[in-house]
C-alpha positions in Angstrom: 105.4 77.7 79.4 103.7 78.0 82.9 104.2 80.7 84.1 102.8 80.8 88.6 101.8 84.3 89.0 103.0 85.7 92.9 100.1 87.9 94.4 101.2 90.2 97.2 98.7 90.0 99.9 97.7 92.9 102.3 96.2 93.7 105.4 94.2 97.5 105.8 97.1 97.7 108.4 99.8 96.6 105.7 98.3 98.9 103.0 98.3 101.8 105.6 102.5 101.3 106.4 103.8 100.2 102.6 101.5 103.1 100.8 103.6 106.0 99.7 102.4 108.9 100.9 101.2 107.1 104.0 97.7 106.3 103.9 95.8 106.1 107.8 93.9 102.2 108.0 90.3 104.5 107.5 91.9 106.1 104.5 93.0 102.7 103.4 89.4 101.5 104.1 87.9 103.9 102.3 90.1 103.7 99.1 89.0 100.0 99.2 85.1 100.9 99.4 85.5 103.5 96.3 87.9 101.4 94.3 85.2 98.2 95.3 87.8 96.1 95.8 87.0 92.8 97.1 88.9 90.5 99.6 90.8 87.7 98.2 90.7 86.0 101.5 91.8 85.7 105.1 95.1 85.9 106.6 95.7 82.9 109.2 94.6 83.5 112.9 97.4 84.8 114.9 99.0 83.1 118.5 96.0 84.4 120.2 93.3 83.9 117.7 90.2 86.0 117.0 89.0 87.2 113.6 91.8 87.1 110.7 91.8 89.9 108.7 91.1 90.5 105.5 93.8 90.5 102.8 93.5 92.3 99.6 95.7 92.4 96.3 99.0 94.4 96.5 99.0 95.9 93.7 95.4 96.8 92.9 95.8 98.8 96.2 98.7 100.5 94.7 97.0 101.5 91.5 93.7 102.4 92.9 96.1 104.7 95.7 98.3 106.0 92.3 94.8 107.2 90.7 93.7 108.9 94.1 96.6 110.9 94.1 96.8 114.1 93.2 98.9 115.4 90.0 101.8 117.4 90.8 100.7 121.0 91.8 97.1 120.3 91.9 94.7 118.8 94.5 92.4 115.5 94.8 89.2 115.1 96.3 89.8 112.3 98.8 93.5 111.8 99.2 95.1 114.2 101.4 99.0 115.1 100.5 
C-alpha cells in the first residue's frame, strides 16, 4: 500500500508563533543553524512579491526545539524558559 506522506511546512516566522514555549524568529534561526537543518524549499511570493521565504520541516523543528529544552527543574544552554 502507498502510503503519501504530509510534511508540514514552516516559515522562521511560523516556527516562532506555533513553538511551545514561544521561540523569538532569531531564536528560531539559531535553533535551525545548531540543529543544521536545511530548507526544503520556498514558500510562493506573496501579493506584493519579493523574496519567498524559506520553509523548513514541521516536525524536525519540533524535535530539534523538544531537545533544546530544558528538563523539568533544570536549565539549558541556549533555550531560554
Amino acid at each position: 500500500m502507498d502510503v503519501a506522506i504530509r510534511t508540514e511546512l514552516w516559515t522562521v516566522d511560523d516556527a516562532a508563533a506555533q513553538l511551545h514555549p514561544e521561540m523569538t524568529p532569531a531564536q528560531v534561526r539559531a535553533l535551525i543553524l545548531i540543529a543544521g537543518l536545511q530548507p526544503l524549499g520556498r514558500k510562493p511570493a506573496g501579493r506584493y512579491g519579493g523574496r519567498p521565504p524559506a520553509v523548513y520541516d514541521g516536525e524536525q523543528l519540533r524535535q530539534a526545539h523538544a531537545v533544546g529544552r530544558a528538563p523539568a527543574g533544570g536549565t539549558c544552554g541556549f533555550v531560554t524558559n
